[in-house]
C-alpha positions as a LaTeX table, in Angstrom:
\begin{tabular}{lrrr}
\hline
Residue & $x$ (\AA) & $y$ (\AA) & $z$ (\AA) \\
\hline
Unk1 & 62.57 & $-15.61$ & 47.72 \\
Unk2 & 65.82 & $-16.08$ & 46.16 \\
Unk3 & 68.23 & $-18.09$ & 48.08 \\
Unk4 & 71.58 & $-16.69$ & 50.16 \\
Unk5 & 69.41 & $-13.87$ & 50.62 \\
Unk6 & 69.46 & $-12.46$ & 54.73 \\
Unk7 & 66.13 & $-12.89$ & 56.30 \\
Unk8 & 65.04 & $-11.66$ & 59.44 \\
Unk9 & 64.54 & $-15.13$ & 61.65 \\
Unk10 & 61.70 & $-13.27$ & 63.27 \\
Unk11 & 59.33 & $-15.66$ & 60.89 \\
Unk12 & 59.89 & $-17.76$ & 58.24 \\
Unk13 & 58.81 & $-17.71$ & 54.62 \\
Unk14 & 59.02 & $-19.96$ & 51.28 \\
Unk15 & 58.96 & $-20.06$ & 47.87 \\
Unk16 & 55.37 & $-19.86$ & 46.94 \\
Unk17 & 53.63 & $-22.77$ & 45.38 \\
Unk18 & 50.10 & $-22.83$ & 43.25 \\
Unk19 & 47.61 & $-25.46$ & 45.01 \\
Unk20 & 44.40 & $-27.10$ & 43.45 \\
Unk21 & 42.16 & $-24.78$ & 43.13 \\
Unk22 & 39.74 & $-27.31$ & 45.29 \\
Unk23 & 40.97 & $-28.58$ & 48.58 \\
Unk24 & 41.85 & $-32.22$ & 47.66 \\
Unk25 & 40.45 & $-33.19$ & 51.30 \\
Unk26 & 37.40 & $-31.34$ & 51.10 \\
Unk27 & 38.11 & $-29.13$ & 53.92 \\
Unk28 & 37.36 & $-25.39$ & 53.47 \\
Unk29 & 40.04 & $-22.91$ & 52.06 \\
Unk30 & 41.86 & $-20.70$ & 54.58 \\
Unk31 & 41.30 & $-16.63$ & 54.16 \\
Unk32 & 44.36 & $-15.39$ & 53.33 \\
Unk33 & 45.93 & $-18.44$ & 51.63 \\
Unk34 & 48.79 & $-16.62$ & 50.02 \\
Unk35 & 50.36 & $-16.15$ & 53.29 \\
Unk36 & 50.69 & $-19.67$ & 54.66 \\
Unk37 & 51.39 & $-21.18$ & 51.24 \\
Unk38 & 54.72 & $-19.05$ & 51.25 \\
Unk39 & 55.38 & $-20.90$ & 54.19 \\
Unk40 & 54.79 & $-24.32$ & 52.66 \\
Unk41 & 56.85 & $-25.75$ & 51.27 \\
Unk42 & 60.36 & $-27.77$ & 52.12 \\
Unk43 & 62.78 & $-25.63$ & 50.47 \\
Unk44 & 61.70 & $-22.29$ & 52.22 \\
Unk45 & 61.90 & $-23.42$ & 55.67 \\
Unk46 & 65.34 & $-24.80$ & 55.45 \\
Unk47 & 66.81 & $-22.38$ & 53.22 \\
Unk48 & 65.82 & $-19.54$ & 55.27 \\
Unk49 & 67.04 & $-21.02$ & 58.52 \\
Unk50 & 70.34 & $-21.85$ & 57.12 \\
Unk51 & 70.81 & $-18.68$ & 54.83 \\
Unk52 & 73.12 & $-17.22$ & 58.05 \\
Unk53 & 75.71 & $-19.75$ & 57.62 \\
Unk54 & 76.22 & $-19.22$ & 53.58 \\
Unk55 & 78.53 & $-16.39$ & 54.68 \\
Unk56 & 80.08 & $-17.98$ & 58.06 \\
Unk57 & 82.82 & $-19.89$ & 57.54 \\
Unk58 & 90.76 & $-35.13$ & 34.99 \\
Unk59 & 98.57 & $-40.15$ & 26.41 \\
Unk60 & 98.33 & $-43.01$ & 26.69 \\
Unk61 & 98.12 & $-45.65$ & 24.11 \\
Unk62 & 96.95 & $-45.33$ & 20.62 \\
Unk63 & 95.64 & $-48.88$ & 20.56 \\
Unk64 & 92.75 & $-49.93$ & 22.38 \\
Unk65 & 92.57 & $-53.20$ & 23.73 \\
Unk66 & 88.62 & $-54.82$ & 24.66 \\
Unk67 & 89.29 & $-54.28$ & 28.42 \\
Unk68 & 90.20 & $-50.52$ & 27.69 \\
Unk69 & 87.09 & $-50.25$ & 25.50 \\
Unk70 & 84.94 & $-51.95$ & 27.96 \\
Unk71 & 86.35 & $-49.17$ & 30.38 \\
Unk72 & 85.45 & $-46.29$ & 28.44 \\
Unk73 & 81.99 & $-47.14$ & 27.75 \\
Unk74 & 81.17 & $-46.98$ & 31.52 \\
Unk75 & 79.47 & $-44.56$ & 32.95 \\
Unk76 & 81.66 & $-41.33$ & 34.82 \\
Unk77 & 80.74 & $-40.94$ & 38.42 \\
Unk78 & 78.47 & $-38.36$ & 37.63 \\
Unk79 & 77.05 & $-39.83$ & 34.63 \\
Unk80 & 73.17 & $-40.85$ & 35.73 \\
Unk81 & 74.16 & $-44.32$ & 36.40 \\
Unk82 & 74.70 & $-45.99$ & 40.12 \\
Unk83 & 77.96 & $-46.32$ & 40.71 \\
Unk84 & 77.33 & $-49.47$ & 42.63 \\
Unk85 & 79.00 & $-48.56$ & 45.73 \\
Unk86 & 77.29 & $-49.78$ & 48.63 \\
Unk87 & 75.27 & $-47.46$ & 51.58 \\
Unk88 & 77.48 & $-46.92$ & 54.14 \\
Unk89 & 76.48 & $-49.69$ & 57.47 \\
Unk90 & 76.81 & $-46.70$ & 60.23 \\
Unk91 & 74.30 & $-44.09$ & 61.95 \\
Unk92 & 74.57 & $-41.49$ & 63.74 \\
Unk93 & 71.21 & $-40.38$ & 65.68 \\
Unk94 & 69.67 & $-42.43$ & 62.77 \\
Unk95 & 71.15 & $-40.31$ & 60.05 \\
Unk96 & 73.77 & $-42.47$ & 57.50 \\
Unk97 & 77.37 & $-42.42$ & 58.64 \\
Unk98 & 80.74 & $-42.83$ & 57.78 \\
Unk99 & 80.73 & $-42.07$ & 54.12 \\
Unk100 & 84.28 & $-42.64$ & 52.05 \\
Unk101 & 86.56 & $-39.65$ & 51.07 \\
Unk102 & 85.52 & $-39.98$ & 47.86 \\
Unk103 & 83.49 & $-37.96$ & 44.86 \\
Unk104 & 80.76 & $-40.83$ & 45.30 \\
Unk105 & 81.32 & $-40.57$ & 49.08 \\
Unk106 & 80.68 & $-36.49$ & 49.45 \\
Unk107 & 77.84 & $-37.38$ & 46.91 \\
Unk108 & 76.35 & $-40.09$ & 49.52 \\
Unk109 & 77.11 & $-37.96$ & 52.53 \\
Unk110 & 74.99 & $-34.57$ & 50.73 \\
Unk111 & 72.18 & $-36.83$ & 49.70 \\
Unk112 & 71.53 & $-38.18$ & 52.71 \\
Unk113 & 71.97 & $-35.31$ & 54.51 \\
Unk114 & 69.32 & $-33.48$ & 52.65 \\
Unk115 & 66.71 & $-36.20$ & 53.41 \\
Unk116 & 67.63 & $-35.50$ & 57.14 \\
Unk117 & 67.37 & $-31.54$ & 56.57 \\
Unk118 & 63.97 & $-32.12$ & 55.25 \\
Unk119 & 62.02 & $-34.53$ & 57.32 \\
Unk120 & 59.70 & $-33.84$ & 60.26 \\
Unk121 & 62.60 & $-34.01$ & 62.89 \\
Unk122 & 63.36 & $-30.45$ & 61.84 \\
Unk123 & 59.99 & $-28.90$ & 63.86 \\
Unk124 & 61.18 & $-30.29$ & 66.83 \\
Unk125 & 63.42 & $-28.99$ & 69.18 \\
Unk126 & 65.08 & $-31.71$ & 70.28 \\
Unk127 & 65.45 & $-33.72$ & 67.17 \\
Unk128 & 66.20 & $-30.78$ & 65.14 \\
Unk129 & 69.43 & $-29.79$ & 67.37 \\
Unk130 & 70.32 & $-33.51$ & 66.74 \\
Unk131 & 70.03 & $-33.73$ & 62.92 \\
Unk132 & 72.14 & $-30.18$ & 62.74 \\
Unk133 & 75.24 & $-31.26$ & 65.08 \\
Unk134 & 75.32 & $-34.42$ & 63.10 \\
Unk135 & 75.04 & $-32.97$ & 59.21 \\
Unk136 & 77.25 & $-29.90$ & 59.70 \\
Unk137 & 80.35 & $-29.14$ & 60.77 \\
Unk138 & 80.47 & $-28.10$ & 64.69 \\
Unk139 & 81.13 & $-24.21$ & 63.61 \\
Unk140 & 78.45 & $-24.69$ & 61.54 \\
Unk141 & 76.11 & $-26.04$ & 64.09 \\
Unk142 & 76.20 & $-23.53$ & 66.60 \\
Unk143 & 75.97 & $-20.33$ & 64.31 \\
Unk144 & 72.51 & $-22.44$ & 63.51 \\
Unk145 & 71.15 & $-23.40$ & 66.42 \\
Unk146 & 69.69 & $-20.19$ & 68.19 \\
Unk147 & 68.30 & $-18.15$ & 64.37 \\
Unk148 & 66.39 & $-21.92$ & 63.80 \\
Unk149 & 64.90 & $-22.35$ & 67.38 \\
Unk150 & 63.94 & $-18.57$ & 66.73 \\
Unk151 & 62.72 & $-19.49$ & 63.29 \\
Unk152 & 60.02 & $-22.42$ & 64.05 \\
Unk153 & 58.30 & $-20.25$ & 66.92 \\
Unk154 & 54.95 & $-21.34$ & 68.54 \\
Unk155 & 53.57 & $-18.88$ & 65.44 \\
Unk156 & 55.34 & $-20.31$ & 62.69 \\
Unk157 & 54.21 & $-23.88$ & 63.88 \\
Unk158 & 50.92 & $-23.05$ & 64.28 \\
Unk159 & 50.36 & $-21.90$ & 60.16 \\
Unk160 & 51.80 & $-25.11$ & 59.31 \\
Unk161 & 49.24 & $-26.83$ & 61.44 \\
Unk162 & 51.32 & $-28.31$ & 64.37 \\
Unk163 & 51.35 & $-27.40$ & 68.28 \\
Unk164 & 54.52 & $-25.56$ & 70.14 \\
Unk165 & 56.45 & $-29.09$ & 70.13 \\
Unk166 & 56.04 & $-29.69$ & 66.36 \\
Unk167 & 53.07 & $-32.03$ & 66.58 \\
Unk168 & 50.04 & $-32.30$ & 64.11 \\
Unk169 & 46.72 & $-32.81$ & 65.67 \\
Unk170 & 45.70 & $-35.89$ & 66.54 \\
Unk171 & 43.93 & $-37.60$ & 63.64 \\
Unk172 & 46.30 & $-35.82$ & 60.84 \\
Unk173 & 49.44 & $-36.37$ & 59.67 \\
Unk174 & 51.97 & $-33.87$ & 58.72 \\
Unk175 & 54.09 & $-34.44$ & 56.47 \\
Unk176 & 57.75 & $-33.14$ & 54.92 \\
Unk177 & 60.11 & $-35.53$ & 52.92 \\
Unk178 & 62.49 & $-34.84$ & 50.49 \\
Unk179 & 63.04 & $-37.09$ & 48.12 \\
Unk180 & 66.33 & $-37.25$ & 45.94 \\
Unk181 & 66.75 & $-37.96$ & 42.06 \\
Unk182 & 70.18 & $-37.13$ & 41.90 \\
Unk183 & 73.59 & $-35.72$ & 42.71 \\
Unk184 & 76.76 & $-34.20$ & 41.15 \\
Unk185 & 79.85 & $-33.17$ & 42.20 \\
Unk186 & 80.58 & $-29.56$ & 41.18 \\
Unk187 & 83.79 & $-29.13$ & 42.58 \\
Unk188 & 86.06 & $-31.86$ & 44.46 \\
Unk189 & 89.77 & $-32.42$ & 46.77 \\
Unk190 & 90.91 & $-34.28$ & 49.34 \\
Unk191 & 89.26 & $-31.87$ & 52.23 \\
Unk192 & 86.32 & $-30.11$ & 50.57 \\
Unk193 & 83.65 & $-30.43$ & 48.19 \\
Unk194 & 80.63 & $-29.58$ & 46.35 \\
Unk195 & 77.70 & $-31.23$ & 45.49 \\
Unk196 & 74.34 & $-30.74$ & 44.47 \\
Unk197 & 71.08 & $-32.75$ & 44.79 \\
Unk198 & 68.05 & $-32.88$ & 42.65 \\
Unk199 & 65.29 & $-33.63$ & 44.65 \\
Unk200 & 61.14 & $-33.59$ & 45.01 \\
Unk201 & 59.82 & $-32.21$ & 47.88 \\
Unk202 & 56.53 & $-33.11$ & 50.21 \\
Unk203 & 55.05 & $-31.23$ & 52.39 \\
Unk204 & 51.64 & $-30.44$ & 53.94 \\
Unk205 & 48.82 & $-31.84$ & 56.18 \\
Unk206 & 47.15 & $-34.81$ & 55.80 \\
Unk207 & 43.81 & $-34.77$ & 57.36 \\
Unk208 & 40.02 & $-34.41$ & 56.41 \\
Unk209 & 39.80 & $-31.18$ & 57.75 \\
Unk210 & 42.98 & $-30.21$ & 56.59 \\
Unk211 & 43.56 & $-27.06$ & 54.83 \\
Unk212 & 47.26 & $-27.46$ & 54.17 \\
Unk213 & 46.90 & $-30.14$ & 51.64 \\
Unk214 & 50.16 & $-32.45$ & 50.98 \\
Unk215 & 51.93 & $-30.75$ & 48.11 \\
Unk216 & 55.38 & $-31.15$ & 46.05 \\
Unk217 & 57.92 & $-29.01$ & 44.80 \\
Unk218 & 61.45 & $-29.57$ & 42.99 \\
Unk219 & 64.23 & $-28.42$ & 43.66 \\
Unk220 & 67.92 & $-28.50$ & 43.76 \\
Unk221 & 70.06 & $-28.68$ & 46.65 \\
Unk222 & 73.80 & $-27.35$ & 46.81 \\
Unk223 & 76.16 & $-28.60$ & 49.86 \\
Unk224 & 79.87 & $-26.85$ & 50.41 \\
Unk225 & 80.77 & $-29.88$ & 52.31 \\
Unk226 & 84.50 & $-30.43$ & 54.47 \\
Unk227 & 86.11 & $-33.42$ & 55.60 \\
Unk228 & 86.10 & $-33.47$ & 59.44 \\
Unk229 & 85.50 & $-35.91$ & 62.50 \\
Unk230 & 86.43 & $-38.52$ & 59.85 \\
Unk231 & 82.90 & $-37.48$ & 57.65 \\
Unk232 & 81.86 & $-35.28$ & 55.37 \\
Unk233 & 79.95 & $-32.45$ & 56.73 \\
Unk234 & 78.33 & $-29.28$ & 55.61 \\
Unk235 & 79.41 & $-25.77$ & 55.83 \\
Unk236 & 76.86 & $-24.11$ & 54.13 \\
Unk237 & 74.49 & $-24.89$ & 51.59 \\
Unk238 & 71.90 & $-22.84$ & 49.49 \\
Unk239 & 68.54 & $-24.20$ & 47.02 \\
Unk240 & 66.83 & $-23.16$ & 43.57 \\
Unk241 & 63.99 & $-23.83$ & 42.33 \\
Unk242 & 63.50 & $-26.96$ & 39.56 \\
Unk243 & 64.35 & $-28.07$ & 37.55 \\
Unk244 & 60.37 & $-29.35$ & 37.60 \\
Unk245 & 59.23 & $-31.65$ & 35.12 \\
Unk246 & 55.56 & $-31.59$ & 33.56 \\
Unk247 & 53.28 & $-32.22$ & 36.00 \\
Unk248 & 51.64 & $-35.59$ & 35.19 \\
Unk249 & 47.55 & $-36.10$ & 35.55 \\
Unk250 & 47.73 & $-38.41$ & 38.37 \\
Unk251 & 44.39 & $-38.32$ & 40.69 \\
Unk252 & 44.74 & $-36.86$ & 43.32 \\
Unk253 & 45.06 & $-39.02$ & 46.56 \\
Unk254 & 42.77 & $-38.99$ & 49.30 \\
Unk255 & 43.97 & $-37.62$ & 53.20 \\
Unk256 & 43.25 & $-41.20$ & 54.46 \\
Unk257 & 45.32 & $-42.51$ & 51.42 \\
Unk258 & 48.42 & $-40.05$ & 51.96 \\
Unk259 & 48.60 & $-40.57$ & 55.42 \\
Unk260 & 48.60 & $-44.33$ & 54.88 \\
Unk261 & 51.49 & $-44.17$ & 51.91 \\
Unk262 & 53.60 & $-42.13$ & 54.63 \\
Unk263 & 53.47 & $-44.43$ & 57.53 \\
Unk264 & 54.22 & $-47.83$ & 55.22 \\
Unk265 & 56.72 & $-46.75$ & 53.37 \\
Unk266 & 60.02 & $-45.93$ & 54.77 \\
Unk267 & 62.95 & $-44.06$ & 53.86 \\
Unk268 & 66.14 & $-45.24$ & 52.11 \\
Unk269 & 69.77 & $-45.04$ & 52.77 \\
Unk270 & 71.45 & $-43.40$ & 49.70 \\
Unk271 & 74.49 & $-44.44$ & 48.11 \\
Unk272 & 75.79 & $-42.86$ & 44.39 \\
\hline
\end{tabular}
């Protein structure tokens, strides 16, 4: 699935993703794997449920003094270097708030943003209308709401493993994070921008009988994002795949393991 592409919001699909060959949790593979591995992974659910919006709405001087040189040798803003500007303090529905009109502002605002997109909130109703009115812009929001509610169905829930309100089974713990690497800012004025963020992406069911295995993707995330209600928000955005690096040989963690990583360790609030 390439994204920006129209989709019917009848059902959901994703980019497709190998799995082990052997269920890490030993339960038995489900006929007809091809299918529901489509469906998961982060990047396909969100980029199909927002693909309806995409169409919707750098002489002086010769001489070079230390200080100057000192200046030159630091990094740019989009350099791979932390800028060192601080998280913002605010939230809004417990999403980061009140990011500076700046590059490393827009940068902050799109990186956070995509950690919201891609967390567990989004498979429930009520959260899920929450995260959107916050992220994007209120024009934005409500071209969204109705294709998504459409979009995670009693169906489409149940092939990811969770009941009609979004909920794993008890004893298993689903899972979707995305985790950013990194941002840049593609294009940039006083009322819009664009930036993109590198991220890995989790996803799957933790559980001994689960057959939906925790998995991770890469992938890069692009925000159109406009200055309004005093924050950054989105207008559209779109995803490709990578870039992915090697795959390391790591062991492969157990259900009881996964599911014990994911409820320790919390998020972050990120600033460029």
């Amino acid at each position: 699935m390439s994204p920006g592409d129209e989709h019917d919001y009848g059902e959901p699909t994703g980019t497709r993703m190998r799995l082990p060959d052997s269920d890490p949790y030993g339960g038995a593979r489900r006929p007809g794997r091809s299918s529901s591995r489509s469906l998961v992974t982060v990047v396909g659910v969100v980029v199909l449920l927002i693909a309806a919006i995409a169409f919707a709405n750098r002489g002086g001087d010769d001489s070079e003094s230390p200080t100057a040189a000192g200046e030159a040798n630091k990094p740019e803003t989009a350099a791979t270097a932390a800028s060192g500007t601080k998280p913002v303090g605010t939230k809004r529905g417990g999403i980061p708030s009140g990011f500076a009109r700046t590059e490393q502002g827009a940068q902050s605002a799109a990186t956070n943003y995509a950690v919201a997109l891609g967390s567990t909130g989004m498979f429930q109703k009520d959260t899920r209308h929450g995260i959107v009115d916050t992220v994007y812009t209120a024009d934005a929001a409500a071209k969204l709401q109705a294709p998504m509610d459409r979009a995670y169905s009693a169906d489409f829930l149940a092939k990811l493993g969770l009941d009609a309100n979004g909920d794993a089974p008890e004893g298993n713990t689903f899972v979707s994070r995305v985790v950013p690497v990194g941002a840049t800012v593609q294009a940039y004025s006083d009322t819009t921008a664009k930036v993109a963020v590198w991220y890995l992406g989790l996803i799957g069911m933790s559980g001994e009988n689960s057959t939906d295995p925790v998995t991770s993707s890469w992938q890069t995330w692009t925000f159109d994002l406009r200055w309004a209600d005093g924050d950054w928000k989105i207008v559209s955005d779109t995803q490709t795949d990578g870039p992915a690096p090697v795959p390391g040989d790591d062991k492969v963690a157990s259900s009881d393991e996964i599911s014990k990583a994911i409820q320790e360790y919390g998020g972050f609030t990120y600033a460029r």
